[in-house]
N, C-alpha and C positions, 0 to 999 in steps of 0.2 A: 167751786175750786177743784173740781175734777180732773181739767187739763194738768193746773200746776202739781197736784199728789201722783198723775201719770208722769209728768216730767222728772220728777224727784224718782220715782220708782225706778226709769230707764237710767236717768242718772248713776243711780247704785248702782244696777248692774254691769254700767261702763265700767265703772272704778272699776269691779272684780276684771271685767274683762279685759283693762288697760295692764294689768299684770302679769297676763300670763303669757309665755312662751309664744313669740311671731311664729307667723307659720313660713311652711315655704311658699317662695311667692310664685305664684300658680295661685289660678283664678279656679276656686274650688266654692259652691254653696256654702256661703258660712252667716251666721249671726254676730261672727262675734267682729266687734273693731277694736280699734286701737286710737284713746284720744293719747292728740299729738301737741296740743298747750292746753295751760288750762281752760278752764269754763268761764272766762270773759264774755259779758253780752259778743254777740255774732262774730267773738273771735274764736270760738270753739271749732275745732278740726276732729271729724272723726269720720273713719273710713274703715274700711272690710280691710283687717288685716294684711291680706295679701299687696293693699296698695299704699298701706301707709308711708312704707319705706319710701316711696318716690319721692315723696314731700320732703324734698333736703334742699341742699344748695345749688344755688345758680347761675352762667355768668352771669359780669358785671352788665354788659349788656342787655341783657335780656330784664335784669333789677331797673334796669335806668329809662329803657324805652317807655314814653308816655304812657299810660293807660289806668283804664278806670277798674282794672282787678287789681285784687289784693296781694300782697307780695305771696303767702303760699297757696293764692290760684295759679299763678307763674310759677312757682316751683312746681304744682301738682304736673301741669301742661310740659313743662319741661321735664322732669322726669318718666311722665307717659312717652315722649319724643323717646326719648334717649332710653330708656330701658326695658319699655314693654311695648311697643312698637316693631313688630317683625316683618312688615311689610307685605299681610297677607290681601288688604287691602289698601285705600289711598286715609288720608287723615283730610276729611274737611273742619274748616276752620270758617266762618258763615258770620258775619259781623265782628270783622275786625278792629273799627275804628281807624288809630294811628298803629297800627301793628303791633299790638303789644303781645296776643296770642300768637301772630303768624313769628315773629322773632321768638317767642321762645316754643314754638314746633320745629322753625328752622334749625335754632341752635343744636334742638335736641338730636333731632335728626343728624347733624353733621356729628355730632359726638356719640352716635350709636354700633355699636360692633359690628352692626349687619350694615352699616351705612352703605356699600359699594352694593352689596347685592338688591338692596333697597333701592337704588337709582338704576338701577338695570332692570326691573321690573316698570320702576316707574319712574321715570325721568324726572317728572314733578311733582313725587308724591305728596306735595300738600296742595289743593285747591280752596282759594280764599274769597270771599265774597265781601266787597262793601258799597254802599253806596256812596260815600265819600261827599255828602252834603252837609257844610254847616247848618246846625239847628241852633234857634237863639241863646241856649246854655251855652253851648261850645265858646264861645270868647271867653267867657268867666274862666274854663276848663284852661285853656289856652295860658291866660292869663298868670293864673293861678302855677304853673309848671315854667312859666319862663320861657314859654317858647313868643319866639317871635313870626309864627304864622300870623296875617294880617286880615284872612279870609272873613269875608261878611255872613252872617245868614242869607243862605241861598247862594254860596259859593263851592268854590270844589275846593276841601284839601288835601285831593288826590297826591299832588306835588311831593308835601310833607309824608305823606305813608309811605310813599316811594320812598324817602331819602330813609326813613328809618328801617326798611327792610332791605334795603341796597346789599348787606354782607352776606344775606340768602336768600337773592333773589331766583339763583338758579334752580332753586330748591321749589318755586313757589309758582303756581298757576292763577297768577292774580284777573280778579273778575268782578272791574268795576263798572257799577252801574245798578239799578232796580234790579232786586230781588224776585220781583216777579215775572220780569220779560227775561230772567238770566237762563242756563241750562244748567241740567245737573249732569254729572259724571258718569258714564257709562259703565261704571265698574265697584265692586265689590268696597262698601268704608268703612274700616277700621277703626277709626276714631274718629266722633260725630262734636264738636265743636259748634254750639246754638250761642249766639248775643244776637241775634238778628227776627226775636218773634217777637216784633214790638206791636203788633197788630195781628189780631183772628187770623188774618186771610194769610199773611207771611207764615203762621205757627202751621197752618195746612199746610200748605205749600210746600214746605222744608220738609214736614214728616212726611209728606206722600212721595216726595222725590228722593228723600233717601232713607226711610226706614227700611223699606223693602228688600236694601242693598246692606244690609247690617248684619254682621257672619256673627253665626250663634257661638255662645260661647268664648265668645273673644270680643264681638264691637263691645265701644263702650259709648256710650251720649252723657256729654257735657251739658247741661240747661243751666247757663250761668246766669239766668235772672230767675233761678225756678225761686228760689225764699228773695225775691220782691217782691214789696207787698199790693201791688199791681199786678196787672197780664195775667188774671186768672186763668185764660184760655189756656198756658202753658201747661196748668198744673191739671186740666180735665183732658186734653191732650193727650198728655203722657198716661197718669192713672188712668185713662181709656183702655192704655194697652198693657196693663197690670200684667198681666197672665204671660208675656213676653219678657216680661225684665226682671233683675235682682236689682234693688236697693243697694250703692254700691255705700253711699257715703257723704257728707256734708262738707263744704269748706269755702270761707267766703258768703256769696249771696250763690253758689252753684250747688245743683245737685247730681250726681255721680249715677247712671245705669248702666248694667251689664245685660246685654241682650244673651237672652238664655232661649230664645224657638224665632223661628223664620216667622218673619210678618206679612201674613199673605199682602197681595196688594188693593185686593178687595176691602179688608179688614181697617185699612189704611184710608182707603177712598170714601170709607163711610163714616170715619171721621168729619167731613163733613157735613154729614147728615142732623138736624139738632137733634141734642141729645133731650130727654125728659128735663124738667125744672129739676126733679127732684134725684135723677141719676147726675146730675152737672153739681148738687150741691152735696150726696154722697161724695164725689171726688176728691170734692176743693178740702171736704174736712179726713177723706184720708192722705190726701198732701200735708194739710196741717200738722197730722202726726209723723210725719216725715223725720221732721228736729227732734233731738233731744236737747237744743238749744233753746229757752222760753223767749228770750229774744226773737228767733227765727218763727217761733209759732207763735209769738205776738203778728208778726208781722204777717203769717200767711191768713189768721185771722182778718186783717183788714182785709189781704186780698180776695178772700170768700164775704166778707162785706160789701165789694165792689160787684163780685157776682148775684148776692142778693138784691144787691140794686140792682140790676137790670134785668131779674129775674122775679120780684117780688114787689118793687116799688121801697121807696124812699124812707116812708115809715117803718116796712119792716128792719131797713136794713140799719136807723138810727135806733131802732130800739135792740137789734145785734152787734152796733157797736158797745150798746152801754154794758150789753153782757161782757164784752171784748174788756171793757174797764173793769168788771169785774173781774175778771179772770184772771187779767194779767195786772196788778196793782203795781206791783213793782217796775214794772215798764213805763209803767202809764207815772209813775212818780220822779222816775229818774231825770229830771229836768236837764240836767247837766250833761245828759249824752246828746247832742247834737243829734245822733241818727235817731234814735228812737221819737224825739220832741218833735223833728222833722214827716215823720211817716206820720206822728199823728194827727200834726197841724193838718198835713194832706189829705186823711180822712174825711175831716169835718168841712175842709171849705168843698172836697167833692161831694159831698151830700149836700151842701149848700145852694151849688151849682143845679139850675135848670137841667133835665136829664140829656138833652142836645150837646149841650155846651159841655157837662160833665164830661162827655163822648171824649168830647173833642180835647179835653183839656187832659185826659188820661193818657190818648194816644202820645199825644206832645209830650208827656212827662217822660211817657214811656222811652222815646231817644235821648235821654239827659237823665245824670246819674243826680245822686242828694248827699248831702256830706258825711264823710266818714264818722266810726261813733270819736 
């Protein structure tokens, strides 16, 4: 029960620290946040003081446009647009979908005080990335929203992203196609915007191509699938480059860093390189303490189950899930929340699964979301 008496412990100290006096908002080394709702499984929001304020209102637009983040991932994204956003470098935005992040960067953007000097610098300052492939989920997604896209798995619905970023598109260096045959930006990113490392080789790739470009002190990286409880490579990824970043904050399934020292590009490219079994599973359990959410470290739990599967074999990692039921009772009880019964069903038929097929069935998961709690 050690995780759940660590949860409760940070817990407390939220409360103290959700009452005291905001700071100014300047991006200053701090500890302390500010939770912004309450402590709802994976509805909890809490971020470094300095950025909580963003987390406000939005337009109607930017609320309405499809997508698979949560309404205050869209506020967090639109208030980084519009009010900390100074245009020292570009904002990439890296798996968009139907544009739900690129609309509300755009929006922010257009409502930003610096907005004209910001397009004199850089005509498009936001470059967006999607592959725009239906995957077999997506109709249900489609469905489910009302829209009337007709697209088959293994179609484009390039068409549709266009029409829903059409009111800033001048804003927008749109860049569809493979991820991996795409280019990166020649210039300094400001805001690092990740839904696009649904596979190892894409989570390189993105960080060797633009961490390097990340101004101290100021970038920030978005990993909006870091608390999935899948793509463990994210979360050894990033805690690889620990000593580079502050902990900005949780909200949603994303997690918030503040690039504090230049990432050599050496540092970057050995990323690559495999890591020890046992420094990949150091990682994955200092992600795990990431949350002060139990929900969310339920979930990054499994996700270091999926790394001990393919790190230790099958048995170890069913007799790490059972610890995983210990630990987290309460999750594992909640029947009634759809996301939690969800992730866990996923656990057990992935350990079920031949280790091939597992492979294969994770990636697939990994472009399609699961249902809200």
């Amino acid at each position: 029960m050690a995780l759940l008496h660590g949860a409760k412990q940070l817990l407390g100290r939220m409360a103290g620290a959700a009452t005291t006096a905001r700071a100014e908002p300047e991006v200053a080394p701090s500890a302390e946040v500010e939770l912004l709702t309450p402590t709802r499984p994976l509805q909890m929001v809490r971020l470094n003081a300095a950025f909580a304020p963003l987390v406000d209102s939005i337009p109607p637009s930017c609320r309405d446009t499809p997508s698979m983040m949560s309404l205050p991932e869209k506020q967090l994204l639109f208030g980084l647009a519009s009010r900390y956003y100074d245009g020292t470098g570009i904002i990439v935005d890296a798996g968009i979908f139907l544009g739900g992040s690129t609309r509300c960067f755009g929006e922010g953007v257009r409502s930003n005080p610096r907005h004209e000097e910001i397009v004199r610098n850089w005509p498009r300052p936001i470059v967006s990335y999607e592959r725009a492939i239906v995957n077999p989920n997506m109709p249900q997604f489609f469905r489910k929203h009302g829209l009337t896209l007709a697209a088959a798995p293994g179609e484009s619905f390039e068409s549709e992203l266009r029409r829903n970023i059409d009111p800033v598109k001048d804003l927008i260096d749109l860049r569809i196609g493979d991820f991996m045959d795409a280019t990166g930006p020649d210039c300094p990113v400001e805001i690092l915007f990740l839904d696009i490392l649904k596979a190892p080789a894409l989570s390189l790739r993105a960080f060797q191509r633009f961490h390097s470009r990340l101004i101290p002190g100021r970038s920030l990286v978005i990993h909006q699938d870091y608390f999935f409880e899948e793509l463990p490579w994210i979360k050894t990824h990033q805690e690889a480059l620990a000593d580079y970043f502050e902990f900005v904050g949780e909200i949603g399934s994303s997690a918030i860093f503040l690039c504090r020292k230049e990432i050599p590009q050496a540092v970057l490219d050995g990323l690559g390189n495999d890591l020890a079994p046992a420094e990949q599973l150091r990682l994955a359990s200092i992600a795990l303490h990431r949350s002060a959410d139990p929900a969310r470290r339920f979930f990054m739990a499994l996700s270091k189950m999926r790394l001990i599967r393919k790190l230790q074999g099958r048995l170890a990692a069913r007799a790490y899930l059972e610890v995983i039921k210990t630990e987290f009772p309460e999750q594992v009880d909640q029947t009634d929340n759809r996301r939690l019964g969800h992730a866990l069903r996923r656990a057990e038929e992935f350990l079920a699964k031949k280790p091939g097929k597992a492979h294969k069935e994770g990636m697939r998961a990994a472009e399609q979301r699961v249902p809200s709690p």
